[in-house]
N, C-alpha and C positions, 0 to 999 in steps of 0.2 A: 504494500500500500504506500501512498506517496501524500505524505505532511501537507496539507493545504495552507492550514494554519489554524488556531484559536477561532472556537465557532462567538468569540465575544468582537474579535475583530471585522466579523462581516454582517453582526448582528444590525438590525435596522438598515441595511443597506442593499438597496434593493439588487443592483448589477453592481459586483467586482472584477473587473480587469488584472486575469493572472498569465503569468507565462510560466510552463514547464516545459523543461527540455525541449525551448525555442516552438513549441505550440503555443498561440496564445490563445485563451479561455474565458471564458467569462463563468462567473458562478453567481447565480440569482438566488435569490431568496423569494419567493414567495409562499405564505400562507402560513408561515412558521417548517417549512420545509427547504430544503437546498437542492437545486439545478448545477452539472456542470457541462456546459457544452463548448464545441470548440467555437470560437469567435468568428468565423467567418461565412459567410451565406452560401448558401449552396447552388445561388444563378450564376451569378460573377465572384465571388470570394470575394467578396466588402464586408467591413466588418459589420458585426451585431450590436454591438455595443451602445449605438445612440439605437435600436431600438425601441418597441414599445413592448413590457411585457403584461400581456395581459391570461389572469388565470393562468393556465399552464402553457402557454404560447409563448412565444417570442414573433412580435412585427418587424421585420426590415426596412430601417427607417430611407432606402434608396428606393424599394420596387413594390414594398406592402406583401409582400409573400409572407407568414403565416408558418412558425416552425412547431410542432412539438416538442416541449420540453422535455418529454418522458417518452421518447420514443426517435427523435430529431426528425420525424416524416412532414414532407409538406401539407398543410392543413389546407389552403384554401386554390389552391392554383396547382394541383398534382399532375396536370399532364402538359406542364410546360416544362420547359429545359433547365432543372434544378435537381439539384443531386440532396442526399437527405444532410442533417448536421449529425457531426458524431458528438454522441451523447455518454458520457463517462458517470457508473455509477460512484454514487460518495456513501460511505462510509462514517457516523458520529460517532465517536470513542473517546473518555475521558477528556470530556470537554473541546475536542479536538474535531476539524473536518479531513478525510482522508480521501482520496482516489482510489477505487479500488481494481482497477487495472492498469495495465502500464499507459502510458503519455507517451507518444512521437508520432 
């Protein structure tokens, strides 16, 4: 598993901008739950990061495409030219947020 960090440090914060092993990620917080997916869209690779998340979604704040958070599949535009997001489960342990498979 791979240290994310202190779940006190991402607490109340909706999107966190992380890099591992030169992936960069983002990890959301919604609903008292934690998201980690890789930061980049799946139509053109732009980042996610200024999107909208709403519920268990992520919006692409460039094309409006519509990602699953718990699954990274396209929710609203599925048979246009978008590849899915990779979706890394996490892991809570002793206060701690972990990755639990490998990042690259």
């Amino acid at each position: 598993m791979i240290f994310l960090g202190k779940i006190s440090r991402f607490k109340n914060k909706q999107v966190n901008e992380l890099t591992i092993n030169d992936v960069d990620l983002l990890l959301i917080q919604q609903n008292d739950r934690f998201y980690l997916i890789e930061n980049k869209c799946g139509h053109f690779g732009l980042p996610l990061s200024n999107g909208d998340v709403k519920g268990e979604e992520i919006v692409c704040s460039h094309h409006g495409i519509s990602f699953s958070l718990l699954t990274g599949k396209v929710v609203n535009r599925p048979y246009e030219n978008c590849d899915m997001l990779r979706v890394f489960n996490i892991v809570e342990q002793d206060m701690g947020l972990y990755a639990e498979e490998p990042i690259n």
